[in-house]
C-alpha positions as CSV (number, residue, x, y, z in Angstrom):
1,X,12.6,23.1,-20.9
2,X,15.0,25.2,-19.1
3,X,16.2,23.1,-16.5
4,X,16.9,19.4,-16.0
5,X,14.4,18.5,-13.6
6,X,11.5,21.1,-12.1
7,X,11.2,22.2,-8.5
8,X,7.9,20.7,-8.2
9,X,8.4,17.2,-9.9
10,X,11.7,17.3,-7.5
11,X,9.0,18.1,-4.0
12,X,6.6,15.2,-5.1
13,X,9.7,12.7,-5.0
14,X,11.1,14.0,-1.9
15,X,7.4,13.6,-0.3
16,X,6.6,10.4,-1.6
17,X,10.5,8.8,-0.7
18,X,9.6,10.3,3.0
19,X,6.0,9.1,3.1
20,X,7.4,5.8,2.2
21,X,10.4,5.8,4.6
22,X,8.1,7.0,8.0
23,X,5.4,4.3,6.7
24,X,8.4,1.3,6.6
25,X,9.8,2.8,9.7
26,X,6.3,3.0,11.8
27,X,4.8,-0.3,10.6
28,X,8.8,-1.9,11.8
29,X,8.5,0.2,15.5
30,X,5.0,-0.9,15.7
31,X,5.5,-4.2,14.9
32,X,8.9,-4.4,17.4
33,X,6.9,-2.9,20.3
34,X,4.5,-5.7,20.7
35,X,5.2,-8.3,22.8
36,X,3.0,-11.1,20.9
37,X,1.4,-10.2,17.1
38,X,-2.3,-10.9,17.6
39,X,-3.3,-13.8,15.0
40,X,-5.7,-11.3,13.1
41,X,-2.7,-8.8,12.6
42,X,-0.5,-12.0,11.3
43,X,-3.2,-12.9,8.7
44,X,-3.3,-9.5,7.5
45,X,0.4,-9.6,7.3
46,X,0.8,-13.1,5.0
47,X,-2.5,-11.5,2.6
48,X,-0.6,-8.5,1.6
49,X,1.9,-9.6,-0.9
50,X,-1.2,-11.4,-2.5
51,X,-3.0,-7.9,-2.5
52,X,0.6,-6.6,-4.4
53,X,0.3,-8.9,-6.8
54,X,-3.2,-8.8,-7.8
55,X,-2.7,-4.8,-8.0
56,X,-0.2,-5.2,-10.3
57,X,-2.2,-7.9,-12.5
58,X,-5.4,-7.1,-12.6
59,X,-5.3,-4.0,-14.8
60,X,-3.0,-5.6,-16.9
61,X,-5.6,-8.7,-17.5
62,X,-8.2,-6.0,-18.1
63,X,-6.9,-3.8,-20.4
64,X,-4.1,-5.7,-21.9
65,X,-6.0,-7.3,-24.6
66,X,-6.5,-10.6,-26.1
67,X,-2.6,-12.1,-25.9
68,X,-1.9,-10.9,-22.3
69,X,-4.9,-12.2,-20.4
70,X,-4.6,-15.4,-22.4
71,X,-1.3,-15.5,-21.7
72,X,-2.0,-14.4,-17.7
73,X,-4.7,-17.6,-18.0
74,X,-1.5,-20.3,-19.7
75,X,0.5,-18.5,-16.7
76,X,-2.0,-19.2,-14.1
77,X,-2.3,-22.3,-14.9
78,X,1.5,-23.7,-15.5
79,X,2.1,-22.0,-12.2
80,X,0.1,-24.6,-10.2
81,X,2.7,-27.1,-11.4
82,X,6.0,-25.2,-12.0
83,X,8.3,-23.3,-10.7
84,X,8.8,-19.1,-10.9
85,X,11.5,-19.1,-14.1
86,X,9.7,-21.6,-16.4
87,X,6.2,-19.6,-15.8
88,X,8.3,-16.6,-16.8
89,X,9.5,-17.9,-19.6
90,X,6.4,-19.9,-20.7
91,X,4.1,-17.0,-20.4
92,X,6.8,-14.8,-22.2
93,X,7.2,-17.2,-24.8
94,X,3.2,-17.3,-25.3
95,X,2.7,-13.6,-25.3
96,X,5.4,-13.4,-27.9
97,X,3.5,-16.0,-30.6
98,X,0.2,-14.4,-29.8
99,X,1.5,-11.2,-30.3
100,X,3.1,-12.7,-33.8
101,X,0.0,-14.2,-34.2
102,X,-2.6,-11.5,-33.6
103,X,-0.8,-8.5,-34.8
């Protein structure tokens, strides 16, 4: 390896930081143009940082193994009665003895 970074590692940044920055900037012009957001657009609009989240879960429940869905199940549940920090530090603290446990 010659160089520090490559030409074409360095062109599929620069397209991906632009196709991200003309996608934030279209959905905000969009959005900014319309006098009233129709009710269906709004409901898509409060579902997506559920969609986020289960993108960034589910794969991790399915191929995580034993300790992490278990410990995505104990997080799951505590969440319905706690706040964010304790179900971070619950689940991390369950994954830890599972993983101590396990293996």
């Amino acid at each position: 390896m010659d160089t520090l970074f490559h030409t074409q590692t360095l062109l599929i940044i620069a397209a991906g930081a632009i196709a991200t920055y003309l996608t934030r900037v279209g959905g905000y012009v969009f959005i900014t143009r319309m006098k009233r957001i129709p009710p269906r657009a709004e409901a898509a609009l409060n579902a997506v940082p559920a969609a986020v989240l289960t993108t960034l879960v589910a794969p991790a429940a399915v191929t995580g193994g034993f300790d992490v869905s278990l410990t995505m199940a104990v997080a799951f549940l505590i969440g319905l009665r706690l706040s964010l920090l304790p179900v971070l530090a619950i689940g991390w603290a369950v994954v830890m003895v599972l993983r101590h446990v396990i293996g």
